[in-house]
LUMVOPA-160437 format. One record per residue (C-alpha): residue in three letters; residue number from 1; y, x, z. Coordinates in steps of 0.05 Angstrom, whole numbers, plus 32768, in hexadecimal, padded with zeros to 4 digits. Layout:
REC    r    k    yy    xx    zz
REC  ALA  NUM     Y     X     Z
...
This chain:
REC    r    k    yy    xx    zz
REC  UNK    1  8144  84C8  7CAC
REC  UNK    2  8160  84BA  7C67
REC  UNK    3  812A  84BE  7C2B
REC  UNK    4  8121  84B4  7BEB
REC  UNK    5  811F  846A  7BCC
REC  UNK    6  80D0  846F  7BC0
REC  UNK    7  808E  8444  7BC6
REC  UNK    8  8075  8478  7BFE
REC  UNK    9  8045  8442  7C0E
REC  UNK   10  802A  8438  7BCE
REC  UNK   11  8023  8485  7BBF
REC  UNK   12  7FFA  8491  7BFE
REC  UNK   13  7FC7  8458  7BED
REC  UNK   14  7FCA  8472  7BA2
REC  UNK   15  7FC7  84B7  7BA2
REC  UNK   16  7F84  84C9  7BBE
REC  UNK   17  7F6B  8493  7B88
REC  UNK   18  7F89  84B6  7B53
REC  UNK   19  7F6E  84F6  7B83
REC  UNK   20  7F25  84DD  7B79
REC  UNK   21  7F23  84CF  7B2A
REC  UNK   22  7F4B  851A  7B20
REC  UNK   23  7F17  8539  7B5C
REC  UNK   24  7EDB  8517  7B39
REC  UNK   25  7EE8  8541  7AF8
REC  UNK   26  7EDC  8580  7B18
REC  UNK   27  7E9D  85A4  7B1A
REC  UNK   28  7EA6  85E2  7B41
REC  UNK   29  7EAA  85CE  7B8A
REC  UNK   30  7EDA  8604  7BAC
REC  UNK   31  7F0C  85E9  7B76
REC  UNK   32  7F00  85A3  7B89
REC  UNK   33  7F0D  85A5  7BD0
REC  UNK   34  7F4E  85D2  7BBB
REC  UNK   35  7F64  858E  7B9B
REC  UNK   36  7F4A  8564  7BC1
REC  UNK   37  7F6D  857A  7BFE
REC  UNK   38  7FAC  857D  7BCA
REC  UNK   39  7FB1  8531  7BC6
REC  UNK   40  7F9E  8527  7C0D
REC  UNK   41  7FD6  8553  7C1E
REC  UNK   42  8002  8521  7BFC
REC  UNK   43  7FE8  84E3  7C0C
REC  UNK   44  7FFA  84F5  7C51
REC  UNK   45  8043  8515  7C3C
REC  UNK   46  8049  84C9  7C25
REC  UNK   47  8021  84A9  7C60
REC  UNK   48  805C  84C8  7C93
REC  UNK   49  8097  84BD  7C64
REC  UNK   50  8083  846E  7C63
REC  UNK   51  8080  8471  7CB1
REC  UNK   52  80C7  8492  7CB2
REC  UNK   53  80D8  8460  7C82
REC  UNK   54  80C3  842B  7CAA
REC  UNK   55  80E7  844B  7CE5
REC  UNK   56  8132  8430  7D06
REC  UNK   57  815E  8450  7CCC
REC  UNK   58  8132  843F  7C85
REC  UNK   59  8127  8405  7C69
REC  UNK   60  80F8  83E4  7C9D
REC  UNK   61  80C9  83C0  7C7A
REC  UNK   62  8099  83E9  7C4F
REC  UNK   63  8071  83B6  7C27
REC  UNK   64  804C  83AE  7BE5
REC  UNK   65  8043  836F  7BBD
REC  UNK   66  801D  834F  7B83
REC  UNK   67  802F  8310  7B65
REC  UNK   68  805A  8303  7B99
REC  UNK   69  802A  8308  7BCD
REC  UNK   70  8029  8336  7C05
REC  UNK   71  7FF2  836C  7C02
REC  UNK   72  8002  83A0  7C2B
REC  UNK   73  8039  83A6  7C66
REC  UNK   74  8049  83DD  7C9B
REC  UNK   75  8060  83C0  7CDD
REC  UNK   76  8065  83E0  7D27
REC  UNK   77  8026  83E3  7D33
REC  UNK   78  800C  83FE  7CF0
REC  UNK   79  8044  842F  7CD5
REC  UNK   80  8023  8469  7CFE
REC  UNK   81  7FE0  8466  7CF5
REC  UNK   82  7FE7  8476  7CA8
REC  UNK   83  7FFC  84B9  7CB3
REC  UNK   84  7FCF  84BE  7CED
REC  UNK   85  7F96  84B2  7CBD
REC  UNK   86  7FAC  84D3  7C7E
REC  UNK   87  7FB7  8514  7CB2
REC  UNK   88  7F70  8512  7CCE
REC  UNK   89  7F56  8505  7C84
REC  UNK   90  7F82  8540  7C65
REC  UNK   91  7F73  8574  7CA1
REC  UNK   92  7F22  8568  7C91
REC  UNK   93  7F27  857B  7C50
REC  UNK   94  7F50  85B1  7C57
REC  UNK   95  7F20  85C7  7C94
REC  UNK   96  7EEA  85C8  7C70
REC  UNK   97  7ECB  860C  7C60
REC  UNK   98  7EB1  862C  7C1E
REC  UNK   99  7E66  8622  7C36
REC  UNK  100  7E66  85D3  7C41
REC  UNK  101  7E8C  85CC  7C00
REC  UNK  102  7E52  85B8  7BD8
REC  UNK  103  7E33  8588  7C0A
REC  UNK  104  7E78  8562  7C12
REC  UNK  105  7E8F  8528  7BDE
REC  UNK  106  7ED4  853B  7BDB
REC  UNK  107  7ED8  84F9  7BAB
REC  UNK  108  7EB8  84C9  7BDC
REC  UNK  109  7EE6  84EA  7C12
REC  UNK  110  7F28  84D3  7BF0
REC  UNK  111  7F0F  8492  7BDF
REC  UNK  112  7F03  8484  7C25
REC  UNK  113  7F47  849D  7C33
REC  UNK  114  7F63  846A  7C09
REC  UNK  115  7F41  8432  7C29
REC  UNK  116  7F59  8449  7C6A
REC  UNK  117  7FA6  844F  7C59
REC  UNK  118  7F96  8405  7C38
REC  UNK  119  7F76  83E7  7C6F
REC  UNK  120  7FB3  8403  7CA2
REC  UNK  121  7FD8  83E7  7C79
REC  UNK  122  7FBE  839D  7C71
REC  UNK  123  7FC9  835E  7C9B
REC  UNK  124  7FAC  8328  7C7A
REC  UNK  125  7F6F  8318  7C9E
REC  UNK  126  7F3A  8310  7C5E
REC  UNK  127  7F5C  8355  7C3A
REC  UNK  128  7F48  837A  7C7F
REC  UNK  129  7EFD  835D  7C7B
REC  UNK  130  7EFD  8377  7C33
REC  UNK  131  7F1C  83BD  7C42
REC  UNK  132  7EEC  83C2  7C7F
REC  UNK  133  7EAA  83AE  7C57
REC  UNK  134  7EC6  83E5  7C1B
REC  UNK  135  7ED0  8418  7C51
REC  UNK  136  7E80  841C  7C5D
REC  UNK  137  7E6B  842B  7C11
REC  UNK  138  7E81  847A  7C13
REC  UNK  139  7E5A  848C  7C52
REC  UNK  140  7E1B  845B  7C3A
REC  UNK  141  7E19  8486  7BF5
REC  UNK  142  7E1E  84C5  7C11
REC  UNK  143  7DE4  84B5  7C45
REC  UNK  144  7DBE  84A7  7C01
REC  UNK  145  7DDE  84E1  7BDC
REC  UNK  146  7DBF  8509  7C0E
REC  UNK  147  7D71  84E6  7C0E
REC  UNK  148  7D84  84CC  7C57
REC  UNK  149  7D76  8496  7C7B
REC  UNK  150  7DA2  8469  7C78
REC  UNK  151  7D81  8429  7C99
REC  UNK  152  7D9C  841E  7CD7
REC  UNK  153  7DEA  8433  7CBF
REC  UNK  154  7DE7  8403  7C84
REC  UNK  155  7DC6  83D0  7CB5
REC  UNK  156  7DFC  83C9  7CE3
REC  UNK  157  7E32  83D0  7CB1
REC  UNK  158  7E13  8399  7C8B
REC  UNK  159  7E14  8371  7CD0
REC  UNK  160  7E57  8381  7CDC
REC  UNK  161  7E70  8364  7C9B
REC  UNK  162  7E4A  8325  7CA4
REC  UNK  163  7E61  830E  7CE8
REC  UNK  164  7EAB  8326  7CC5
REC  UNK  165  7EA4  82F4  7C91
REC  UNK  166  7E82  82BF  7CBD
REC  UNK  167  7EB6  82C4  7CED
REC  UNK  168  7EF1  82C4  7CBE
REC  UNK  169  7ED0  8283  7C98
REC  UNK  170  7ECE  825C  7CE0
REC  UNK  171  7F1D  8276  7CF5
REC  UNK  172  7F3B  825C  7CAF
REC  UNK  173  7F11  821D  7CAC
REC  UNK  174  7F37  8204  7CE8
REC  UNK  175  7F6F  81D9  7CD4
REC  UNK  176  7FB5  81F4  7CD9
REC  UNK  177  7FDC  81F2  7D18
REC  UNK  178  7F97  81F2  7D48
REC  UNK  179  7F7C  8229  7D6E
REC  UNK  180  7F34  8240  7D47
REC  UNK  181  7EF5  8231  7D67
REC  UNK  182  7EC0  8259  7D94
REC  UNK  183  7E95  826F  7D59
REC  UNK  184  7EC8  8290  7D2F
REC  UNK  185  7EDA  82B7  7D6F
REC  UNK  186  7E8E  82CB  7D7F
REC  UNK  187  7E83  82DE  7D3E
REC  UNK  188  7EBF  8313  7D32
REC  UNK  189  7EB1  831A  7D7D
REC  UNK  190  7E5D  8339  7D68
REC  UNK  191  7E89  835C  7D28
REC  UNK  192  7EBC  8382  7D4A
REC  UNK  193  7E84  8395  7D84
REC  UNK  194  7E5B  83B6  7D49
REC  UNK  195  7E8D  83DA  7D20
REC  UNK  196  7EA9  83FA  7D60
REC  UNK  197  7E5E  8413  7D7D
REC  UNK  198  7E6C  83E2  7DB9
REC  UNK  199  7E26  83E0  7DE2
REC  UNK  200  7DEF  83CE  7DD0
REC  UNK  201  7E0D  83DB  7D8A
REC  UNK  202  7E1A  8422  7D91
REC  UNK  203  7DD7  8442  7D72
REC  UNK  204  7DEF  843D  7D28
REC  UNK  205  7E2E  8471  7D3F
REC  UNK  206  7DFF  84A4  7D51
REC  UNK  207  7DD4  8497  7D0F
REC  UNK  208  7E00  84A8  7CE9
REC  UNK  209  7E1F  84E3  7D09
REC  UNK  210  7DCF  84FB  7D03
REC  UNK  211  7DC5  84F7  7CC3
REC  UNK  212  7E0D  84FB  7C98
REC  UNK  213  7E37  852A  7C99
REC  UNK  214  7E5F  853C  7CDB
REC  UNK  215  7EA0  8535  7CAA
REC  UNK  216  7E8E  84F8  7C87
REC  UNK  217  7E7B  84D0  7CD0
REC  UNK  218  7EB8  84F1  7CF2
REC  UNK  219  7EE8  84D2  7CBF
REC  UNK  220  7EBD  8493  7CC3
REC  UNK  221  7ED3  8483  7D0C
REC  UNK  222  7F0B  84B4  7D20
REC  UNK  223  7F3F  8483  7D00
REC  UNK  224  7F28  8447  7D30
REC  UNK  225  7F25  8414  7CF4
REC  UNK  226  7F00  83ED  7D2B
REC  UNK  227  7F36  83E7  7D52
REC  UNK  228  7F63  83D3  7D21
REC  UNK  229  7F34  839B  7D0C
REC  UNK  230  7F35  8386  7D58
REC  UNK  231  7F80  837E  7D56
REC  UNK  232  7F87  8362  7D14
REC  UNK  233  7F50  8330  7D13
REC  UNK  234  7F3F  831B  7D5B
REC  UNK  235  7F79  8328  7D88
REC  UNK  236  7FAB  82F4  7D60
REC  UNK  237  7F70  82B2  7D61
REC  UNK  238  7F41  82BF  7D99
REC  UNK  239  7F40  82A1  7DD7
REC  UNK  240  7F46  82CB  7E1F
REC  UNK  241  7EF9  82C6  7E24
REC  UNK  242  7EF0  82EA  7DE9
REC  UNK  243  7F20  8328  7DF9
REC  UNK  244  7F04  8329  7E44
REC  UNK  245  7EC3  8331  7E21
REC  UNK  246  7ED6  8369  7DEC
REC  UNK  247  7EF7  8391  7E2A
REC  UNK  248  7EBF  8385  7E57
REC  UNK  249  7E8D  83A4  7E25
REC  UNK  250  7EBD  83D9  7E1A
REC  UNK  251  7EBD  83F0  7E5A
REC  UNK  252  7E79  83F1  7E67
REC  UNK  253  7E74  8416  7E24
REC  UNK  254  7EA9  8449  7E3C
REC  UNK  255  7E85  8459  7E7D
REC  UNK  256  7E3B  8457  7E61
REC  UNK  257  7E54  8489  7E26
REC  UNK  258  7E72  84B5  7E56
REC  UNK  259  7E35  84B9  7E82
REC  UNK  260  7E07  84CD  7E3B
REC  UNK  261  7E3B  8505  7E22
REC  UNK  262  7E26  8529  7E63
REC  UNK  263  7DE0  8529  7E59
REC  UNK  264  7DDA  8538  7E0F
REC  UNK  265  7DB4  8575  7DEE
REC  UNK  266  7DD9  856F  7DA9
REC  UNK  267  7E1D  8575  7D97
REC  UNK  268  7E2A  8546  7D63
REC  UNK  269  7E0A  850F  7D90
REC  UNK  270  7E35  8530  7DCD
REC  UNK  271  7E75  8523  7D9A
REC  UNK  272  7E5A  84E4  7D8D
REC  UNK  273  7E55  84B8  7DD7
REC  UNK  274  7E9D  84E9  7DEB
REC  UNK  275  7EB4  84B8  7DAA
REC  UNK  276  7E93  8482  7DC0
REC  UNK  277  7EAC  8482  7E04
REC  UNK  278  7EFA  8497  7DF4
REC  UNK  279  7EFA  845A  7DB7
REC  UNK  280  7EDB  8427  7DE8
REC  UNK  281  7F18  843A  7E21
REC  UNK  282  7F56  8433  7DE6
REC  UNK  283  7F2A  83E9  7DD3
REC  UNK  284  7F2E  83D5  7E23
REC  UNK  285  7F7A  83E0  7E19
REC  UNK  286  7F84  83BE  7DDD
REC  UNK  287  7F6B  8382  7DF5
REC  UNK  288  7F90  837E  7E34
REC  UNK  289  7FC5  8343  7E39
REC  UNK  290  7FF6  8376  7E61
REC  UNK  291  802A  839C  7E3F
REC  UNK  292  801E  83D3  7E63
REC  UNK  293  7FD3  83DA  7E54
REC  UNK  294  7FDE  83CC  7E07
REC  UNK  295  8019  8405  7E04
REC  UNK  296  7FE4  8433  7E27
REC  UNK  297  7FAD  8423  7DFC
REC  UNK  298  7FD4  8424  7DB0
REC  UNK  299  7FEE  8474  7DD0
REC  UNK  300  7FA1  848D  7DDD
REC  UNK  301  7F91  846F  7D99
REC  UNK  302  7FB5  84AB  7D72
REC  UNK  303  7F9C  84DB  7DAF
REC  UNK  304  7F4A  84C9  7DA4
REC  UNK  305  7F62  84C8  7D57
REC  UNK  306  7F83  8514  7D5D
REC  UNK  307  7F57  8533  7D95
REC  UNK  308  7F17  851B  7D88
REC  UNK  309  7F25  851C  7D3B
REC  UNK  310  7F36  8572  7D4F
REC  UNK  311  7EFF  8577  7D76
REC  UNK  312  7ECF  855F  7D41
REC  UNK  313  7EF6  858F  7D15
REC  UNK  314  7EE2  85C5  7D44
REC  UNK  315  7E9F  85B4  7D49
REC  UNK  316  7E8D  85AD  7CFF
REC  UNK  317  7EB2  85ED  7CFC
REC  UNK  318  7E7C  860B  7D2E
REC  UNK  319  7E45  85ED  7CFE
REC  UNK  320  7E59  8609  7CC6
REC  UNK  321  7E4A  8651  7CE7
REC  UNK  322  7E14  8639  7D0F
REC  UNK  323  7DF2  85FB  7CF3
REC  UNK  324  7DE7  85C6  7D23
REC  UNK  325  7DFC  85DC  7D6D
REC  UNK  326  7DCE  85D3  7D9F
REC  UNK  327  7DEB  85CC  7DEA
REC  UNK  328  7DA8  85D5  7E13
REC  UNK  329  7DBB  8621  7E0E
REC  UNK  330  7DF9  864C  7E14
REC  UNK  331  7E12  865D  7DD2
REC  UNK  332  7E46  869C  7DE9
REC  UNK  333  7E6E  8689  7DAB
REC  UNK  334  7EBA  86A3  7DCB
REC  UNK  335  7EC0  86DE  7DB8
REC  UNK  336  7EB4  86CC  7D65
REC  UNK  337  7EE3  868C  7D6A
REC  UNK  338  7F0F  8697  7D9B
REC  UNK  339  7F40  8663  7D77
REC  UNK  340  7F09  862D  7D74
REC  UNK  341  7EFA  863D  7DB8
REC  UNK  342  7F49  8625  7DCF
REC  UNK  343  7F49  85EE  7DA4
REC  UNK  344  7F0C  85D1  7DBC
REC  UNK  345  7F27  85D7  7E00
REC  UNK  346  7F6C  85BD  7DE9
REC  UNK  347  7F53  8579  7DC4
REC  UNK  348  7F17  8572  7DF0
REC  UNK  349  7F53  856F  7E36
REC  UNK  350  7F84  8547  7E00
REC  UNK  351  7F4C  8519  7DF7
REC  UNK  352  7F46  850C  7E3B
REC  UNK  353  7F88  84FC  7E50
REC  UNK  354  7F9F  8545  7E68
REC  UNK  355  7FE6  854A  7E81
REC  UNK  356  800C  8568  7E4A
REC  UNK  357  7FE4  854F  7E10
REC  UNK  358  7FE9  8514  7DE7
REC  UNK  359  7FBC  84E3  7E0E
REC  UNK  360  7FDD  84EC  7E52
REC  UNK  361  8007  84B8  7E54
REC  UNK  362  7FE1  8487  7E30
REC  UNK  363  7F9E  8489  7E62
REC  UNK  364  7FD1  8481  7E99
REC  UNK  365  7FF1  8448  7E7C
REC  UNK  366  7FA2  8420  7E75
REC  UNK  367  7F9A  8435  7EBE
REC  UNK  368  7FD0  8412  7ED2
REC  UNK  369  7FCD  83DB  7EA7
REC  UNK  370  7F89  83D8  7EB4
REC  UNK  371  7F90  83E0  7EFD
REC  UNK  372  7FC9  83A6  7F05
REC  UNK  373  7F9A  8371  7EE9
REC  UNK  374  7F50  8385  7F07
REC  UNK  375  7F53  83C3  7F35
REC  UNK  376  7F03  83CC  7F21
REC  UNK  377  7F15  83D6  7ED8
REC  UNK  378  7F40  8402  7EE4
REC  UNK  379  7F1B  842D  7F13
REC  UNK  380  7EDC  8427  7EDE
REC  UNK  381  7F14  8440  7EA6
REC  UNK  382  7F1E  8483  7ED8
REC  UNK  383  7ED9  848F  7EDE
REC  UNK  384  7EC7  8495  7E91
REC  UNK  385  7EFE  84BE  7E8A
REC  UNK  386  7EE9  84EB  7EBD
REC  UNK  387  7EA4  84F3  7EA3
REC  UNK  388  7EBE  8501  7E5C
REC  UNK  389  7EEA  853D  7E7D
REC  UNK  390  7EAA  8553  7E9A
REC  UNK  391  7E85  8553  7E5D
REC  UNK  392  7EB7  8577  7E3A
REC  UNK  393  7EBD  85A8  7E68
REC  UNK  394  7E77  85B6  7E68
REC  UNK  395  7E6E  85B4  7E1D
REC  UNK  396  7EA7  85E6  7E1F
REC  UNK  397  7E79  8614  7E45
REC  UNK  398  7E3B  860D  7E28
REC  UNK  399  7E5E  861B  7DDF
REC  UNK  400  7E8C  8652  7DED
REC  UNK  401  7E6E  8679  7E2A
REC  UNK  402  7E31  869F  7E45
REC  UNK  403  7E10  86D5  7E1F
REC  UNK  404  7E3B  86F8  7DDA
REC  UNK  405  7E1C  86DA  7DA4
REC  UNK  406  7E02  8710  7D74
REC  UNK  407  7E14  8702  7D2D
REC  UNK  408  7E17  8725  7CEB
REC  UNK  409  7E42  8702  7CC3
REC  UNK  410  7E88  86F3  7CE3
REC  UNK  411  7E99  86AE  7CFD
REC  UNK  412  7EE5  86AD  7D04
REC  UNK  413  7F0B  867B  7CFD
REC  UNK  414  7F25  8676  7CAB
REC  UNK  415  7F78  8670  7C93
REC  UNK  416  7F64  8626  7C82
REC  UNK  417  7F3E  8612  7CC3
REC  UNK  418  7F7E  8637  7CE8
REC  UNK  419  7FB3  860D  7CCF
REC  UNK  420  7F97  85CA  7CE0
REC  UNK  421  7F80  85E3  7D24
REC  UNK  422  7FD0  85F2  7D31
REC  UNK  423  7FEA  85B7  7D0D
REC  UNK  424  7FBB  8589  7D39
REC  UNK  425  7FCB  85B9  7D7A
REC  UNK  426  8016  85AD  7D6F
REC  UNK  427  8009  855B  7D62
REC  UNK  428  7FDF  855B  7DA2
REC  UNK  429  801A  8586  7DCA
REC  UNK  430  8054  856D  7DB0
REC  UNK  431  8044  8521  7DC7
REC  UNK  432  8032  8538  7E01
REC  UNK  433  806E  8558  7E18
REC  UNK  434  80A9  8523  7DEF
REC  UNK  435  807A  84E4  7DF9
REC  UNK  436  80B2  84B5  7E03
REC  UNK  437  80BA  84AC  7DB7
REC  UNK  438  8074  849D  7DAA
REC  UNK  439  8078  8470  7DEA
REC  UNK  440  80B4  8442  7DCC
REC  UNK  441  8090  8434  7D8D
REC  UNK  442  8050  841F  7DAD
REC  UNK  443  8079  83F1  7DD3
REC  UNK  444  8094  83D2  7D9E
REC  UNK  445  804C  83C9  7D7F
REC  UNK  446  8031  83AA  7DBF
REC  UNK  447  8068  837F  7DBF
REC  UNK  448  8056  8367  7D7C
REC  UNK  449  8012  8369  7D89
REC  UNK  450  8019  8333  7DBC
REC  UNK  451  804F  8303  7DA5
REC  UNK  452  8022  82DF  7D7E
REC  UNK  453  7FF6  82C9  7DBC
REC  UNK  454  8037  82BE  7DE3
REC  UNK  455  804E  8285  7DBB
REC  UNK  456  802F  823B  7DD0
REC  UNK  457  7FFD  8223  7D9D
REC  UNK  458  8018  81EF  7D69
REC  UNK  459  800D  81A7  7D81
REC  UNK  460  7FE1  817D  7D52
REC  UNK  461  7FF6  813D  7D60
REC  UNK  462  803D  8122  7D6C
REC  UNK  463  8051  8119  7DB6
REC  UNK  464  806B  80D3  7DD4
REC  UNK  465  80B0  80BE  7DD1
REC  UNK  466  80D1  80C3  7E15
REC  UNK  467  80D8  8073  7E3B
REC  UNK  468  8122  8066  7E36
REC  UNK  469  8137  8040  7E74
């Protein structure tokens, strides 16, 4: 696709910036999120004309430098997830209804939006650990915005960045050419553990899904930052140890999530572990050394991004009708949302690997990546996803069935609410049924991905001249 000579990279990171200094002007709120989801719009119109730019055709390397340095570069891996993100980020603003308006910092939203676009966009190791530690400021001041407790978030986080930092300082103390040590792997090992919810790390993830915002902690972890700090920080410098460890704790992550979204009362805590669970599987794929098992796990990434990104859509929907949905009881809510209702059913199967969805042929592809290495893994890897279908299923149920619930103000689903619903139903369909696109391009990543820990490590000392005889 031919387009027009432009910095689409630079706009996307810019514009909700310049989004957040126009947005912070305004004092009436309902003409705040009206902008606000204005420049989201077209920070994402820019997001997916630097992916097409990046694509077989444009110019191929999207880039920004300063002083001759490199700052920010797409590549194969990273060209889709910016308009993966700037989509989820753009579709929660313009979901969000008339009634939350003054409870949401449309200002702190786009701010975060930029650092996300940034951070998809960065390589160099120290710029990520930067990006990653600014990332954790606009969900920190709204918990104290809000007279919330904000302990065990900002504990964590604060964690996180440390062992970041450590970890970092050990891998570039190493002189050049020689593979870094064990500590600089533990360390980003404990970092990358925390920032995902990896157990026993998990408890902060459900913190903050209690006490912020269900927008503010669904944009916090639906773009998988974690992940992208896993592959960009660990996966190129640590040792086999150290990835057998990450997708060891993943797993048992993914199937002890899976087992809590049955059992819970709450919905936002139900959302939560079916998160948890779906963001620990994609992790046990990305740190396969198969290319099979990588290519599977880089196509569920944008599947737990879309489907679990519209099914936290649908349930904050729900709450802002309801309040905070209880799931002890049936709530007979199908006949007032009917539309919510589908969707809910539609992301909740897409995010489960439903044939015809988005994340189809992705879990398939971890099976048998997963399966071709250590049969156990991936029989452990069908089991959590089994569960989550379960809970879904039963969430479904206990949301949208039983006894009409009788209300007196209506609760249908508004124009705004509509049009994301369709634009992420047709996202979730439409890779689902033409995968083999998405499938290439994912190849191509994983490919990248690994070449780095294909070639042989640079020798330190010179070798010995052969004997001539």
């Amino acid at each position: 696709m031919t387009l027009p000579h432009l910095p689409w990279l630079e706009l996307a990171i810019l514009t909700p910036l310049i989004g957040a200094a126009w947005v912070l002007r305004m004092k009436v709120s309902h003409v705040a999120r009206q902008w606000s989801a204005g420049f989201a719009g077209c920070a994402c119109v820019c997001a997916v004309a630097a992916w097409l730019d990046f694509q077989p055709g444009g110019r191929g390397a999207t880039e920004v430098r300063i002083l001759g340095r490199e700052i920010f570069k797409l590549d194969d891996f990273s060209a889709p997830l910016l308009p993966l993100a700037a989509l989820l980020f753009f579709l929660a603003t313009v979901a969000t209804l008339r009634s939350k308006t003054p409870r949401s910092s449309f200002v702190r939203t786009l701010i975060s939006e930029a650092i996300v676009l940034a951070l998809f966009s960065s390589r160099q190791p120290w710029l990520v650990i930067g990006l990653l530690a600014a990332e954790v400021v606009p969900p920190w001041l709204e918990l104290r915005a809000q007279g919330k407790s904000a302990r065990v978030f900002l504990l964590h986080m604060t964690l996180f960045v440390g062992l970041m930092i450590a970890g970092q300082t050990c891998v570039t103390a190493q002189p050049g050419g020689q593979v870094p040590g064990a500590w600089g792997g533990v360390l980003l090992l404990a970092a990358i553990l925390m920032r995902n919810g990896i157990v026993p790390f998990q408890c902060w993830m459900t913190d903050l899904f209690e006490h912020a915002t269900f927008g503010t902690a669904l944009l916090f972890i639906a773009p998988m930052t974690g992940a992208y700090a896993a592959v960009r920080l660990v996966r190129p410098i640590a040792p086999e140890w150290v990835l057998h460890g990450i997708g060891l704790l993943s797993l048992i992550t993914a199937v002890y999530a899976s087992g809590l979204a049955l059992v819970q009362r709450e919905a936002r805590r139900f959302f939560c572990h079916l998160f948890l669970s779906h963001s620990a599987i994609a992790l046990v794929g990305l740190e396969m050394g198969s290319e099979i098992g990588l290519t599977g796990a880089l196509c569920v990434w944008p599947s737990v991004s879309l489907g679990l990104g519209g099914l936290g859509l649908t349930l904050r929907a729900l709450e802002a009708r309801r309040g905070r949905l209880a799931l002890d009881r049936f709530q007979g809510l199908y006949d007032h949302t009917p539309t919510l209702a589908m969707f809910f059913g539609l992301t909740g199967l897409a995010s489960v690997g439903f044939p015809g969805t988005f994340g189809f042929v992705g879990t398939d592809m971890i099976v048998e990546g997963a399966v071709e290495s250590y049969p156990l893994v991936g029989v452990a890897v069908v089991v959590a996803v089994a569960l989550n279908g379960i809970a879904v299923v039963q969430t479904y149920f206990r949301l949208f069935s039983g006894a009409r619930h009788d209300s007196s103000v209506s609760l249908k689903v508004r124009t705004r609410e509509r049009i994301a619903v369709l634009a992420l139903a047709a996202l979730i369909l439409l890779g689902g049924f033409v995968p083999q696109p998405w499938v290439v391009s994912r190849h191509r990543a994983a490919e990248e991905i690994l070449a780095p820990r294909d070639r042989p490590p640079t020798p330190t000392t010179r070798p010995p001249d052969p004997v001539r005889i």
